[in-house]
C-alpha positions as CSV (number, residue, x, y, z in Angstrom):
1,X,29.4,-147.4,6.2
2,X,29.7,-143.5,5.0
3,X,30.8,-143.1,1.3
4,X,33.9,-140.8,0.8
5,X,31.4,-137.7,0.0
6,X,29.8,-138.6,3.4
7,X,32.8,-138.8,5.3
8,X,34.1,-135.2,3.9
9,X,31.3,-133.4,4.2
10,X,31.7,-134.7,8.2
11,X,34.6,-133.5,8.3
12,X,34.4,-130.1,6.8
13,X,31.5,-129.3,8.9
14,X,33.6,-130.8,12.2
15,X,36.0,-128.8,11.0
16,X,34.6,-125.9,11.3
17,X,32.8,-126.7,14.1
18,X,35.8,-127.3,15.9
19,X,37.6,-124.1,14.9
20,X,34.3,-122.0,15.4
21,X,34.1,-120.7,12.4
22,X,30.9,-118.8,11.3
23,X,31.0,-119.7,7.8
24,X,32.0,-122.7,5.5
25,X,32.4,-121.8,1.8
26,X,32.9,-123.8,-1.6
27,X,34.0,-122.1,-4.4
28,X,34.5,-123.2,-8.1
29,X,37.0,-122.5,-10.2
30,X,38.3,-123.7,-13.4
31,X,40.0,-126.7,-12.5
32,X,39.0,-127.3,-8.9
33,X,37.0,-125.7,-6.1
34,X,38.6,-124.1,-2.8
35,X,37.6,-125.0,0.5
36,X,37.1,-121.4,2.8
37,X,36.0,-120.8,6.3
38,X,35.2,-117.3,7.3
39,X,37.3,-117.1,10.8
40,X,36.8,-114.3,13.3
41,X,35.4,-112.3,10.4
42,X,38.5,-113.5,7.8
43,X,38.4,-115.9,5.1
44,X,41.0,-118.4,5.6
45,X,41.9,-121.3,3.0
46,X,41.5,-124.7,4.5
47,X,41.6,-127.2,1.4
48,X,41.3,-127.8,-2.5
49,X,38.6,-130.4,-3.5
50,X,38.6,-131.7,-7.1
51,X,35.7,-130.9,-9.4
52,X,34.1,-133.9,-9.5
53,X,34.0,-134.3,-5.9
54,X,32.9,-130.3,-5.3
55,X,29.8,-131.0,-7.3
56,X,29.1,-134.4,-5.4
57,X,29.9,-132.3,-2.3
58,X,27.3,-129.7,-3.3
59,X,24.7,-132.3,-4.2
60,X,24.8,-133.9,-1.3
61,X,24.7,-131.3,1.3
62,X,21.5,-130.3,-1.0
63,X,19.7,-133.2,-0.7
64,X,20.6,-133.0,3.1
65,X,18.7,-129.6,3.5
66,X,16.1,-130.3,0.9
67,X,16.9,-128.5,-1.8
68,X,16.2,-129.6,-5.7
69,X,19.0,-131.6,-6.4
70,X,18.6,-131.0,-9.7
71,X,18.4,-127.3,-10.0
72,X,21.9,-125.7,-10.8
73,X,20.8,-122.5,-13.0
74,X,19.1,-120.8,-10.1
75,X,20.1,-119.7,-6.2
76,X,18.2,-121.8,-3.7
77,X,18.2,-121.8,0.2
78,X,17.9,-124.4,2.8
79,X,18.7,-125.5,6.3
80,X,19.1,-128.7,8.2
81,X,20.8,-128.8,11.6
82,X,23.5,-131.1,12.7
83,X,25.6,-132.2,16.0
84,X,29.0,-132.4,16.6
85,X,31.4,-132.6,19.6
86,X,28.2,-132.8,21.9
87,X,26.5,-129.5,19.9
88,X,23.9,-128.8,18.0
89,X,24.5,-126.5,15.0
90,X,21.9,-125.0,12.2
91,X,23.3,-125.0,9.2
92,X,21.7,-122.3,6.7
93,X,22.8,-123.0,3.2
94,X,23.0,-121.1,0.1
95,X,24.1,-121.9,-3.5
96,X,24.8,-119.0,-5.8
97,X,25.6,-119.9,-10.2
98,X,28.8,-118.8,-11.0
99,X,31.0,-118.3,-14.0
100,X,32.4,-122.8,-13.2
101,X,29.7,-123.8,-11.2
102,X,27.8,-123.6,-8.0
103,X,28.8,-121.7,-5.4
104,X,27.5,-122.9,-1.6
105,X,27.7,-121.0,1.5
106,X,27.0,-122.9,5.0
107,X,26.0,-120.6,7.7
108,X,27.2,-122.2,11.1
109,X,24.7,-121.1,14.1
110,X,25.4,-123.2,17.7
111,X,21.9,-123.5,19.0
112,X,23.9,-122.1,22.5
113,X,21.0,-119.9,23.4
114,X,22.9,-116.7,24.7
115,X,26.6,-115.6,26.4
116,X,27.0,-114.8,30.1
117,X,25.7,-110.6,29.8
118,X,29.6,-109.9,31.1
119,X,30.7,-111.6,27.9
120,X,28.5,-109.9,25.3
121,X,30.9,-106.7,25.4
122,X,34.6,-105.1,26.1
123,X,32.9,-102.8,28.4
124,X,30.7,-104.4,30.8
125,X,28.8,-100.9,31.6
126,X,27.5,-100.7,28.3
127,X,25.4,-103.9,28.1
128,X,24.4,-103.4,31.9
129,X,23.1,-100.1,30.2
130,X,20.9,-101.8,27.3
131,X,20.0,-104.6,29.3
132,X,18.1,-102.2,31.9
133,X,15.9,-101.0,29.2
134,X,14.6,-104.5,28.8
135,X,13.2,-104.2,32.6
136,X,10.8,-101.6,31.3
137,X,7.2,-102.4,30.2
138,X,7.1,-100.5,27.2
139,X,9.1,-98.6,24.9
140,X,11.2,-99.6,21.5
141,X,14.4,-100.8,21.6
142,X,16.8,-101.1,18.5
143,X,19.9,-103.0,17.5
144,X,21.6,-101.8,14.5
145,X,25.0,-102.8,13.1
146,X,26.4,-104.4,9.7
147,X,25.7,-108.5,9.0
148,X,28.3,-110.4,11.1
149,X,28.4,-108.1,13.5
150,X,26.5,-110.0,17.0
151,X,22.7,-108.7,16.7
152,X,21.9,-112.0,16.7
153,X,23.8,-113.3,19.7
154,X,22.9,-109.9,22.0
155,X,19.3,-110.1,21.1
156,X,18.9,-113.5,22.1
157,X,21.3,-113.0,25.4
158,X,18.5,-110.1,26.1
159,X,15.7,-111.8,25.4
160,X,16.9,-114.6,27.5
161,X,17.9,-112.9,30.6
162,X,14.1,-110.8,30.1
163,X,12.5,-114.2,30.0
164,X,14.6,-115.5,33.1
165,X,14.4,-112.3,35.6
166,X,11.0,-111.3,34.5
167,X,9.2,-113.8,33.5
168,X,8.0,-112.5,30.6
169,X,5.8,-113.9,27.8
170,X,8.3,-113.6,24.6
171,X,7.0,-114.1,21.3
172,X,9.6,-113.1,18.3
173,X,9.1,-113.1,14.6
174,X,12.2,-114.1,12.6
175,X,13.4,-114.6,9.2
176,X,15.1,-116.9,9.7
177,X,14.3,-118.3,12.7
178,X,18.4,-119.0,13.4
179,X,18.4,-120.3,17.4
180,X,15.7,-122.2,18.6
181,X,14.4,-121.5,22.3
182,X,12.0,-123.3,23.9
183,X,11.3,-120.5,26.5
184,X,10.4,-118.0,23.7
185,X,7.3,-117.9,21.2
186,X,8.8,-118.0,17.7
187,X,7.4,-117.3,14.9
188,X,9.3,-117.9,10.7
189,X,8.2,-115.1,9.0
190,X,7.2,-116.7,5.1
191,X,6.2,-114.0,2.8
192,X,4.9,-116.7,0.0
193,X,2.3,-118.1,3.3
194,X,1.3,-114.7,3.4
195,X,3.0,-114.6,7.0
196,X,5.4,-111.3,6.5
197,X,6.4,-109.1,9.7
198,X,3.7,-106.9,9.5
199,X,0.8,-109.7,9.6
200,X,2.9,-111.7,12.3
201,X,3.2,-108.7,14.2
202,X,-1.0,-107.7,14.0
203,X,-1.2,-111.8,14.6
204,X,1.1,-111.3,18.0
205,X,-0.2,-108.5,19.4
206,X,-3.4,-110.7,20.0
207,X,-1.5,-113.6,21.7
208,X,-1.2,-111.3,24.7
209,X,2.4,-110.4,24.6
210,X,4.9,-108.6,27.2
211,X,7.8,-108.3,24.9
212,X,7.5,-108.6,20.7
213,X,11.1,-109.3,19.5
214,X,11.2,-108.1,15.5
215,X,14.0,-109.7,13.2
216,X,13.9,-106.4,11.0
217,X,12.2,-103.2,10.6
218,X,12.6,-103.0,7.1
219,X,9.9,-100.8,5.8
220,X,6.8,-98.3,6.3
221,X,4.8,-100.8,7.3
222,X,7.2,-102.6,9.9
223,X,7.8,-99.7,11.4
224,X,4.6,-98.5,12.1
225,X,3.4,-101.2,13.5
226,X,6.5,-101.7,15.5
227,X,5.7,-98.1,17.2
228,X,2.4,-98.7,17.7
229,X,2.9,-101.6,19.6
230,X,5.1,-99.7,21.7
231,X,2.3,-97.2,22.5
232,X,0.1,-99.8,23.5
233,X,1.9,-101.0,26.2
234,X,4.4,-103.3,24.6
235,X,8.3,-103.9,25.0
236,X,9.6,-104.2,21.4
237,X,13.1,-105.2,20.1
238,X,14.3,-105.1,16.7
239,X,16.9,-104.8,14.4
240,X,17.5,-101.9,11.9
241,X,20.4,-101.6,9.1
242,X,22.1,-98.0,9.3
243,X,24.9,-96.7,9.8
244,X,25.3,-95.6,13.4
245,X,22.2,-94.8,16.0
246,X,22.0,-91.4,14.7
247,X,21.4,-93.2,11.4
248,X,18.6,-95.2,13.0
249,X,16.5,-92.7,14.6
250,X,16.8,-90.7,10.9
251,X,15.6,-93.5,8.9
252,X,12.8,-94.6,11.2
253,X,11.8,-90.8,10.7
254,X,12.0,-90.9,7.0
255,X,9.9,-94.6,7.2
256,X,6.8,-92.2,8.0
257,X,6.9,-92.1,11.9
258,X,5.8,-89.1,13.4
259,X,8.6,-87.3,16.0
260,X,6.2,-87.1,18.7
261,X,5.9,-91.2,18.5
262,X,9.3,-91.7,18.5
263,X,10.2,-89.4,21.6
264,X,7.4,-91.5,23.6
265,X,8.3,-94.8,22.6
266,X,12.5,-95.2,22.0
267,X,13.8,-96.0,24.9
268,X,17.5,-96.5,23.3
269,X,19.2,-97.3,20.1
270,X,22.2,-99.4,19.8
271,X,25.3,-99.8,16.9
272,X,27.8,-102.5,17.8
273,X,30.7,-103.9,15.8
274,X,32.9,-107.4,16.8
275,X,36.4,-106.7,17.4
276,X,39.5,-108.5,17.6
277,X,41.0,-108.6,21.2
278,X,44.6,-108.8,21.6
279,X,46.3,-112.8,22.2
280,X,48.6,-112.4,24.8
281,X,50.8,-115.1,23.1
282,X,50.9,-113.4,20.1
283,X,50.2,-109.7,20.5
284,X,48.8,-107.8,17.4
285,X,49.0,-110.5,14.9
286,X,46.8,-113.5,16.1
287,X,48.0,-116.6,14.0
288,X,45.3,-118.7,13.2
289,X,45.9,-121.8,15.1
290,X,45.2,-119.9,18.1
291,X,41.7,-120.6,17.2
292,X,42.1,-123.9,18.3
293,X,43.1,-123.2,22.0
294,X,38.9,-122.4,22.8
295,X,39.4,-118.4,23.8
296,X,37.8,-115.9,23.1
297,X,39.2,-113.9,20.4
298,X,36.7,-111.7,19.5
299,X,33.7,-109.0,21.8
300,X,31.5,-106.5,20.6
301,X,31.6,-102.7,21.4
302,X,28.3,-100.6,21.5
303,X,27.6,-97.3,20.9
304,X,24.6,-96.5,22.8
305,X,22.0,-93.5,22.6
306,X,19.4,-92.8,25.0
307,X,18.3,-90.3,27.5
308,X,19.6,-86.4,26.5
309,X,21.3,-87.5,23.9
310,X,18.6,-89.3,22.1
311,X,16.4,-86.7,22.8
312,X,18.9,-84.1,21.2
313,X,18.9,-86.1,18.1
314,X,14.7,-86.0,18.1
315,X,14.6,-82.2,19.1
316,X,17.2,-81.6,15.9
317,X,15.2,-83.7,13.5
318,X,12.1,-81.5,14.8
319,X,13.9,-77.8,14.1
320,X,15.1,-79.0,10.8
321,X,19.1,-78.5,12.1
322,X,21.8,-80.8,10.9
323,X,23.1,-84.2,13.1
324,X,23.7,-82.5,16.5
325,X,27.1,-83.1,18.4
326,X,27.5,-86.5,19.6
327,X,28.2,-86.2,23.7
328,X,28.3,-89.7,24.4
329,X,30.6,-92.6,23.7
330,X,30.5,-93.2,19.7
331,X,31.8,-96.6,18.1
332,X,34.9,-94.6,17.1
333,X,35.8,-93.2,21.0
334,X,35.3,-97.1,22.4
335,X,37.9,-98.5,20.1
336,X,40.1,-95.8,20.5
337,X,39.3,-96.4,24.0
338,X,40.2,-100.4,24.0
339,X,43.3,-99.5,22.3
340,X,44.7,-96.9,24.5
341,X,44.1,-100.0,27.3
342,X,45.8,-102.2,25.0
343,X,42.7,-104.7,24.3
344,X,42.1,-104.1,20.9
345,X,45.1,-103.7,18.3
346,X,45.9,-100.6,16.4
347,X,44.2,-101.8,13.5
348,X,40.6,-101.9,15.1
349,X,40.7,-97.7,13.6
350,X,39.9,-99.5,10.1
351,X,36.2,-100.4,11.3
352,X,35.5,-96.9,11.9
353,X,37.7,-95.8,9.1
354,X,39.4,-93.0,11.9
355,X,36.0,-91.5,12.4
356,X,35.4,-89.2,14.9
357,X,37.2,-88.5,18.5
């Protein structure tokens, strides 16, 4: 018979399970500890736990996910996986010291292995878009966009279809590894194994690959590996953090990489961002109990560049000019775009803080 620590942390987790929430957060405070789940990209108060029973809380879900019990003066990371309502979830946990206590955040990742393509975005053309640069044998292909934001979910809804249509031999290197796929190659990137990107990706590129999915090019050394893999006849995805996919093509440029490598190997750089669809019971202002009904609440827009436009952005890195003018659809034109067809709500502006028309 489960103890009462047991029996809430079941329920906390079902809870959030249940509500789809992408986050579960327990956070001390002087007296007590608050109960959070990050919904649809908002924290929402679910509960107050007292003190004694946050720390047990915390302990236990430690020792679930191998952590040292015992530790409370430093952060720590772990993961176990769990199932509920018929579903298995990974669970990546983090504890954090605070001012009262421990701090622990539980990452909630359904092992679902991808969406349905016409589900990944508001505008169907746009993933059709990225999608048909998967079907090419070689080239670089980057998703970039701010944490939360769906690179996981539309790399692994690519990845899959690749590996369903094409056959394809699929080997990715992750850090985390955060959905498991049986049809894919994956490899857990451990720096303190001595197994970082750039020796996985040396390691892959011997295991006679088609397509070399990369969790992040993060550095020099990523990147250049990343393009050369490209030139020698190699699909390659990754992930990038900047701020638009002007952003991207700049940085991989100041990573080292010469211009004449990127205009043979980037086939097309993405930026998305999740945004809030209108309810059509509650207009604007979704109340949160909507959540419970199962629809979908949020979609992702993408700003893609490729073709002229991506080679305007190479050719004005090349002559030393300034960004050139952006003639195709931006982040900032799409949501205006969604709201003018009443999808999205006015607020949406506020992700690209009114940016340009």
């Amino acid at each position: 018979m489960l103890n009462e620590i047991e029996q809430t942390a079941n329920r906390l987790l079902a809870e959030a399970v249940q509500r789809r929430a992408s986050d579960l957060h327990l956070v001390p405070r002087r007296r007590d500890a608050a109960v959070r789940l990050r919904l649809d990209g908002m924290l929402v108060d679910v509960g107050v736990l007292s003190k004694e029973t946050a720390e047990r809380l915390i302990a236990h879900f430690k020792f679930l996910a191998g952590m040292d019990i015992g530790e409370r003066r430093r952060p720590q990371s772990g993961a176990m996986e769990v199932a509920e309502f018929g579903e298995t979830v990974y669970l990546r946990l983090s504890t954090l010291p605070t001012l009262y206590d421990e701090s622990l955040v539980i990452r909630l990742l359904p092992q679902r292995f991808s969406l349905p393509l016409r589900e990944l975005s508001l505008f169907f053309r746009s993933t059709a878009r990225l999608f048909s640069f998967m079907q090419h044998p070689q080239g670089l292909v980057l998703l970039t966009g701010p944490t939360g934001s769906g690179k996981t979910t539309t790399l692994y809804t690519l990845l899959d279809l690749c590996q369903a249509e094409r056959q394809r031999n699929i080997i990715t290197l992750e850090d985390p590894i955060e959905k498991q796929n049986e049809r894919l190659l994956q490899v857990q990137i451990n720096e303190k194994a001595g197994i970082t990107y750039a020796a996985g990706l040396k390691a892959a590129l011997r295991h006679d690959p088609d397509v070399l999915m990369v969790g992040e090019i993060r550095d020099h050394d990523t990147a250049a590996i990343a393009i050369r893999s490209a030139l020698s006849g190699h699909l390659v995805v990754s992930t990038m953090h900047a701020a638009d996919a002007v952003g991207a093509v700049y940085r991989l440029h100041e990573f080292g990489i010469p211009l004449g490598d990127l205009a043979e190997t980037l086939l097309a750089v993405s930026a998305q961002r999740l945004v809030e669809l209108c309810c059509p019971l509650c207009g604007d202002d979704c109340h949160p109990s909507c959540g419970r009904l199962g629809r979908r609440r949020r979609t992702a827009v993408y700003e893609l560049l490729c073709g002229s436009a991506l080679e305007d952005v190479i050719r004005s890195l090349s002559n030393g000019r300034g960004k050139p003018k952006r003639s195709y659809m931006t982040l900032a034109r799409l949501i205006r775009k969604g709201i003018a067809l009443g999808y999205l709500p006015v607020r949406m502006l506020e992700l690209v803080g009114g940016g340009e028309r």
